[in-house]
Every structure is written in C-alpha cells, then in structure tokens.
VEXKOLDREN-143243 format. One record per residue: residue in one letter; x, y, z of N, C-alpha, C, O in turn. Coordinates in steps of 0.001 Angstrom, whole numbers, padded with zeros to 6 digits. Layout:
BEGIN
> A X Y Z X Y Z X Y Z X Y Z
...
//
This chain:
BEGIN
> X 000829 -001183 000000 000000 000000 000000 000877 001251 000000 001604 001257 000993
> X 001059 002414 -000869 001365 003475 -000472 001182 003967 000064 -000040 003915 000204
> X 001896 005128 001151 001910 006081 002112 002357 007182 002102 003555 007092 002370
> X 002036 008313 001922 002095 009543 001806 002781 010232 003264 001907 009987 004096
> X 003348 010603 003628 003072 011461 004568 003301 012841 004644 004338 013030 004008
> X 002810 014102 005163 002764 015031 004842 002867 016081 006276 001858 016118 006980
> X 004043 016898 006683 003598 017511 007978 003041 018786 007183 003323 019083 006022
> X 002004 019625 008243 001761 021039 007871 002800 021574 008711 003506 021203 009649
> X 002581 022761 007884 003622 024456 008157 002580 024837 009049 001357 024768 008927
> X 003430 025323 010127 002646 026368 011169 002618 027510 010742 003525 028078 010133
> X 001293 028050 011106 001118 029563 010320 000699 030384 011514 -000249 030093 012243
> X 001367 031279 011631 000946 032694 012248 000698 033335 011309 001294 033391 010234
> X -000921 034284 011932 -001706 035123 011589 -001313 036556 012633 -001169 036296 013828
> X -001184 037691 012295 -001282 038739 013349 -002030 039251 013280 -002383 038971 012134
> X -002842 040040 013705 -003921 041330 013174 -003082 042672 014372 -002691 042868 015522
> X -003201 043169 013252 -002757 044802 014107 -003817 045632 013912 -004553 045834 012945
> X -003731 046240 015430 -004676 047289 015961 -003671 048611 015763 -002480 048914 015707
> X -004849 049108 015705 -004162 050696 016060 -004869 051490 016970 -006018 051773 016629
> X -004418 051975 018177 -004779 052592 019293 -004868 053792 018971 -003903 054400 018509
> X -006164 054399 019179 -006010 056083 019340 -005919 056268 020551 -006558 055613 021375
> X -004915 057411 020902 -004354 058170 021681 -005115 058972 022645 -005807 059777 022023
> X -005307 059105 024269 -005530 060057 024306 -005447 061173 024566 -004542 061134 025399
> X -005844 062630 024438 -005014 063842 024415 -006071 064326 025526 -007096 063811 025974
> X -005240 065804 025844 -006017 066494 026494 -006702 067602 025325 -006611 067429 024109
> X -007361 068702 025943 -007582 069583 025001 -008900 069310 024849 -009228 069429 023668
> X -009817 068981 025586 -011429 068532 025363 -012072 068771 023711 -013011 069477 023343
> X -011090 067820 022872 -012298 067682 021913 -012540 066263 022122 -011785 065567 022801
> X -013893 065700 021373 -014789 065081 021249 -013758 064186 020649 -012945 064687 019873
> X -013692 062562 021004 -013171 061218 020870 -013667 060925 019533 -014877 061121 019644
> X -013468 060620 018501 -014320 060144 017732 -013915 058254 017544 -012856 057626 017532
> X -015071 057945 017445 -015073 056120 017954 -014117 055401 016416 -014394 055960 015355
> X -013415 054619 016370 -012650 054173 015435 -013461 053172 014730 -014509 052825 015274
> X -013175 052717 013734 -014498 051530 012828 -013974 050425 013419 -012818 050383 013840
> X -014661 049630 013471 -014266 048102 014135 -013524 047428 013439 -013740 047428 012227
> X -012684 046831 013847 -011331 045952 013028 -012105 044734 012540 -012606 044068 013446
> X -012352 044208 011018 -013139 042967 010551 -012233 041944 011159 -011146 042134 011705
> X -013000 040614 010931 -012094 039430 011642 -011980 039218 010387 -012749 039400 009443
> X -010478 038636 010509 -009916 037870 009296 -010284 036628 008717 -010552 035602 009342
> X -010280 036852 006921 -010350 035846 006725 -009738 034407 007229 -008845 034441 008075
> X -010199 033141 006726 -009313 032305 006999 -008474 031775 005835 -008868 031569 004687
> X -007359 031607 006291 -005714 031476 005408 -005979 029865 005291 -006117 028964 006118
> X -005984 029940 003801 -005758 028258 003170 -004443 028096 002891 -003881 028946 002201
> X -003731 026969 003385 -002583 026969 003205 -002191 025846 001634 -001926 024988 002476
> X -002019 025363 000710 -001797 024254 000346 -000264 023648 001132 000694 024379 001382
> X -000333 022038 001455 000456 021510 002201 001064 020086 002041 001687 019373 002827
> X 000579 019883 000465 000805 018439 -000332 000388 018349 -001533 -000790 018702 -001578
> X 000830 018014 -002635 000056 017742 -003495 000913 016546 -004401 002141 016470 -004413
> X 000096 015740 -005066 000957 014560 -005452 000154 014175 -006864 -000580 014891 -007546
> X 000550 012807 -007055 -000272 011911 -007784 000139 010409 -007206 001043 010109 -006427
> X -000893 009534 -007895 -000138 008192 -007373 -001186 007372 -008893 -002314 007784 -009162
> X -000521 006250 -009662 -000959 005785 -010130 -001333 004171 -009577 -001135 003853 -008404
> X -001963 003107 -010710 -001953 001919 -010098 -002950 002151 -009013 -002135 002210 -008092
> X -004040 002316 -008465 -004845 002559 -007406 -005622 001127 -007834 -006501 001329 -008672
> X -005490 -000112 -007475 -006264 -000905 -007194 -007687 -001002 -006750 -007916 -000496 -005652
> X -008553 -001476 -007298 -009990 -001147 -007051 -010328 -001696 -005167 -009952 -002748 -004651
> X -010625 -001282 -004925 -011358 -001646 -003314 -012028 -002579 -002844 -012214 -002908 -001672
> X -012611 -003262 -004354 -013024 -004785 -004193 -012058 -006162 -004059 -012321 -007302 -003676
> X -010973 -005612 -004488 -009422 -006539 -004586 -008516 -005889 -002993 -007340 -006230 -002865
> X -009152 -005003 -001909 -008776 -005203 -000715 -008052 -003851 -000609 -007752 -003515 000537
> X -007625 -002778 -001899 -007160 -001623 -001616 -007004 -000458 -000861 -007968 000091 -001394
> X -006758 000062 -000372 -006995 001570 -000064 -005691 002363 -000120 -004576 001842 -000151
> X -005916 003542 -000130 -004715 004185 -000379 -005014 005513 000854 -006111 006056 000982
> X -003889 005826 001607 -003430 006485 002534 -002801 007640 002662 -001571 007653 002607
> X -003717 009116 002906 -002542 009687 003080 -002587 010381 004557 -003666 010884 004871
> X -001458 010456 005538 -001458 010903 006324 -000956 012570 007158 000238 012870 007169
> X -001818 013340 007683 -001688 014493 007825 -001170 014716 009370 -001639 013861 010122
> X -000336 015640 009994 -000241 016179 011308 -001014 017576 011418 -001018 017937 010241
> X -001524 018349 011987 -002041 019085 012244 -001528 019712 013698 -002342 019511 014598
> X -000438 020370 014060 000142 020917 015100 -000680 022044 015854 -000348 022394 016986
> X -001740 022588 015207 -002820 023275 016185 -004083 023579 015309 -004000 023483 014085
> X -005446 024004 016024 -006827 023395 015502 -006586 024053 014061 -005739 024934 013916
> X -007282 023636 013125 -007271 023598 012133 -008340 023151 011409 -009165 022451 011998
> X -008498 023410 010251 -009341 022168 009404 -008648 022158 007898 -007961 022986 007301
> X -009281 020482 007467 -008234 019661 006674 -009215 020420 005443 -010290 020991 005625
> X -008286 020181 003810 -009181 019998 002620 -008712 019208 001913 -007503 019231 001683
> X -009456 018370 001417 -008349 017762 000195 -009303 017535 -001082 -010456 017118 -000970
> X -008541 017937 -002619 -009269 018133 -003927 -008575 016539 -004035 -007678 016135 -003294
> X -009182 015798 -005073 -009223 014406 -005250 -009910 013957 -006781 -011021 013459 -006962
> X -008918 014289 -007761 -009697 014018 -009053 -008819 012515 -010031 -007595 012385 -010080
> X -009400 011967 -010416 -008846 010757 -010759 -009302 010530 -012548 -010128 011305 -013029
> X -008616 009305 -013506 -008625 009410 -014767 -010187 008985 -015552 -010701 009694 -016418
> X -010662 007954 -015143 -011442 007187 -015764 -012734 007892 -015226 -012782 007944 -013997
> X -013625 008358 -015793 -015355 008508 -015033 -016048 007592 -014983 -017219 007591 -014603
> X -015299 006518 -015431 -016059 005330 -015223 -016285 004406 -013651 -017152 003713 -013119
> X -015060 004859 -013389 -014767 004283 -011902 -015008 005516 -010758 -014649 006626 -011153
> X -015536 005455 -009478 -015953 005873 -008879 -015378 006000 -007678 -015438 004995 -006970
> X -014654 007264 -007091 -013364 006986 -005675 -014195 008014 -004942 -014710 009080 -005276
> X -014120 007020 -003356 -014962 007596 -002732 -013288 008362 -001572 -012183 007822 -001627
> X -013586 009631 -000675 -012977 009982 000366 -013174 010232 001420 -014290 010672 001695
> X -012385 010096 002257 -013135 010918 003480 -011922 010800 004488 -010931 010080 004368
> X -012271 011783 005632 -010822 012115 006501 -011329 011566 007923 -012403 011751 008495
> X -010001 010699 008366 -010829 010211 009252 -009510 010859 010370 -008555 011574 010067
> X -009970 010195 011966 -009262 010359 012945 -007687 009758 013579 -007728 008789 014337
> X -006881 010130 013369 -005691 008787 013873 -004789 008298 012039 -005111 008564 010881
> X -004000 007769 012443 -002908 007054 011666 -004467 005662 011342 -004976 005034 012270
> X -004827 005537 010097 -005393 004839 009692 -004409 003417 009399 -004825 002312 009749
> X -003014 003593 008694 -001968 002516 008895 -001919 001262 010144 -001614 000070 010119
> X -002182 001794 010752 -001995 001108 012011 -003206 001049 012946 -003218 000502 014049
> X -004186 001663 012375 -005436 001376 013301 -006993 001093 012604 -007874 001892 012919
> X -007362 -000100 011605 -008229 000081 010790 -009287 000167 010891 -010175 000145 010039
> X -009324 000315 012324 -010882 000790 013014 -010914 002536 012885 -011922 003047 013371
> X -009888 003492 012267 -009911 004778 012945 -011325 005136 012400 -011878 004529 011483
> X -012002 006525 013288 -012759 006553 013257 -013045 007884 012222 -012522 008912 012652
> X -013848 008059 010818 -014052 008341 009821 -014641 009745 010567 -015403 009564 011516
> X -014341 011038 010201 -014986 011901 010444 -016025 012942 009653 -017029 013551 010025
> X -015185 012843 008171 -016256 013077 006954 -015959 012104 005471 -014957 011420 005259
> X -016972 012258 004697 -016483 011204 003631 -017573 012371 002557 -018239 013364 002848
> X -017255 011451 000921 -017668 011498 -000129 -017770 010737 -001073 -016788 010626 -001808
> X -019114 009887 -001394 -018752 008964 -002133 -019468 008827 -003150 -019605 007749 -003729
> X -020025 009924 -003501 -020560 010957 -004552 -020165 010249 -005605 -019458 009258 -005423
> X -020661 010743 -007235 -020175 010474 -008176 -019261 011906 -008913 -018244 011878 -009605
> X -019877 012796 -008563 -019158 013999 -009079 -017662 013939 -008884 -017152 013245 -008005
> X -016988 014666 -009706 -015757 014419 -010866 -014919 015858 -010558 -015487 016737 -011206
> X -013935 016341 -009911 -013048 015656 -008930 -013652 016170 -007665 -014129 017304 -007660
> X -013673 015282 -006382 -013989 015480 -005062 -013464 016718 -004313 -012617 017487 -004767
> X -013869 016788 -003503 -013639 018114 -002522 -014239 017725 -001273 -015425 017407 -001186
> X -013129 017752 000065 -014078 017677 001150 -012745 018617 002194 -011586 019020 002092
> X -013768 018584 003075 -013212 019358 004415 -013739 018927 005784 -014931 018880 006086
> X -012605 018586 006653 -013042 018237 008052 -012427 019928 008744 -011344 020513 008700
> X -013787 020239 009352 -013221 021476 010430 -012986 021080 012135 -013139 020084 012842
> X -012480 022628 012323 -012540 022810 013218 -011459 021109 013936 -012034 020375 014740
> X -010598 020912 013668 -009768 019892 013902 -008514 020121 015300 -007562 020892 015177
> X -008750 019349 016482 -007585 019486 017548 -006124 018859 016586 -005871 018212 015570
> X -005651 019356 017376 -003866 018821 016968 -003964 017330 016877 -004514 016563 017668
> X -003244 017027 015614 -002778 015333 016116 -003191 014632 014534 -003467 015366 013585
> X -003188 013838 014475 -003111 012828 012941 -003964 012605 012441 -004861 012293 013224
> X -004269 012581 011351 -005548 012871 010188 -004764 011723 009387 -003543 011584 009316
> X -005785 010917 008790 -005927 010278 007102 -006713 010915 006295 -007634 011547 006812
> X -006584 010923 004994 -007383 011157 004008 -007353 009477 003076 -006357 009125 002445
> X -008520 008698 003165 -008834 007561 003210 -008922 007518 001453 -009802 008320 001138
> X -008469 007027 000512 -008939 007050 -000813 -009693 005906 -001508 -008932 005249 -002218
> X -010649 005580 -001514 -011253 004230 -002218 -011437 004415 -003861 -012124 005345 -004282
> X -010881 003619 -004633 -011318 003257 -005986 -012337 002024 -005801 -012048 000828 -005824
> X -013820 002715 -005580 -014838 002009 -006117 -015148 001783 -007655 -016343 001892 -007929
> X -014473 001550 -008495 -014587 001123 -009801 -013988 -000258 -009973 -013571 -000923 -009025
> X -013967 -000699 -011400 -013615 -002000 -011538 -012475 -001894 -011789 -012025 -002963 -011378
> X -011388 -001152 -012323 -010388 -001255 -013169 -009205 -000224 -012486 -009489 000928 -012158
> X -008200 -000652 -012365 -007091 000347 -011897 -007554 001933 -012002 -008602 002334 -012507
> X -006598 002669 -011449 -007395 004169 -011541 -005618 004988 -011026 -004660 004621 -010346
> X -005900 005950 -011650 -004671 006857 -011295 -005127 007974 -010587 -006330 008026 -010844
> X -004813 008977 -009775 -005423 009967 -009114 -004883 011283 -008837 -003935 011017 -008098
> X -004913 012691 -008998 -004044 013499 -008240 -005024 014095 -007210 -006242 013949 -007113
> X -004140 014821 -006453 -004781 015039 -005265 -003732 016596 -004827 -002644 016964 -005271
> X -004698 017237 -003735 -003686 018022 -002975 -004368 018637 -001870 -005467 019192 -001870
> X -003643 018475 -001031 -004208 019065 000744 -003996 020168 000908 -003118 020689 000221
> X -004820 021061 002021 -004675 022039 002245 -005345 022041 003768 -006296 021377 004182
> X -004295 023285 004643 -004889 023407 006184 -005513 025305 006260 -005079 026415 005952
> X -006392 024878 006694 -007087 026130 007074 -007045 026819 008546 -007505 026222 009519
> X -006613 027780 008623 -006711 028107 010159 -007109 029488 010019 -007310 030176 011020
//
C-alpha cells in the first residue's frame, strides 16, 4: 500500500490594531471603525499523484497521512482518470496505517468528478485522508491538501 506522509507548516496570523491616543484639550473622541475578523488562510500543504490505485473490491486503499500541530481544518481536492470508476474519500481520525478501526470523520462517495471535502474545526494530532477506488479497473489519481486556520 502506499503512504504519503505530509507535515503542515505552522502559520501565524497577526492582526494589528491601532490605538487612538488620548489627548487632552477637550475635543470630542471620535469612535474608530471596528477591526473585521480575518479571513481564513488556506494553506496548500501536499500535493501529489499516485498511479496503479487498485480497485477496493481486490482489498485496496490508499493512505494519506496528515499532522495538524494546532486546531485547524483539513481539505483535500481528489480528481482521478477514468469517469467510469468511482473513488470515494473521506478524513478520518488517527494514523489509519496502524489502526483500521480509525474513526471516519467526513467522507464522499458521490459520483461527481473531482472530489472536494473538508473536516473542520480539527484538535492537533493525525488525520488520514482515506482514498477508495470504487470502480472495476485500476485508476490513477491526483490530489492536494490544504490546512485552514
């Protein structure tokens, strides 16, 4: 089985304020506009291909594994060759390698042509992105992750 592994980049965000001052001289304060909250920063943090993807009925899956060093949420785009064959995803909890019970937190097993999913709002610690070729026939795939904070 192939294995990917992938750490994310830690990202600092700052937002700067700016303080008004205050003076003497009694004029009138005037109130400052409210600072918007920031968007959220998509990082991309992998991107690959892998060919040969064995169908899922012959016992396959393909693995890729993420760290996530503070909360976050995962994305991963997932488009593959044939429309004939059908790859389902989804991101689950834990090193899936070593634990084949981990526990699945979102999936897609849609037919639409290439996938997109996102687990939010994610604590620190190890993510899979689970890949199934539900089709009959080998399948090639690219893919690429991204962390949101």
């Amino acid at each position: 089985m192939p294995v990917m592994q992938w750490k994310t980049r830690s990202l600092a965000a700052g937002l700067i304020v700016s303080l008004a001052g205050c003076g003497g001289g009694g004029s009138p304060v005037t109130p400052s506009s409210p600072v918007p909250t920031p968007s959220p920063v998509r990082t991309l943090i992998g991107e690959g291909s892998q060919s040969n993807i064995l169908p899922a009925s012959q016992g396959a899956v393909y693995f890729l594994i993420v760290t996530v060093p503070a909360n976050a949420s995962l994305e991963a785009t997932v488009d593959w060759t044939s429309a004939s064959n059908t790859i389902a995803i989804g991101w689950a909890s834990g090193d899936c390698r070593f634990d084949p019970n981990c526990p699945l937190i979102e999936q897609n097993a849609g037919s639409a042509k290439p996938k997109t999913l996102r687990a939010s709002n994610l604590p620190a610690g190890n993510y899979t992105l689970v890949i199934l070729n539900l089709g009959t026939t080998t399948e090639s795939i690219s893919f690429q992750l991204f962390v949101v904070h």
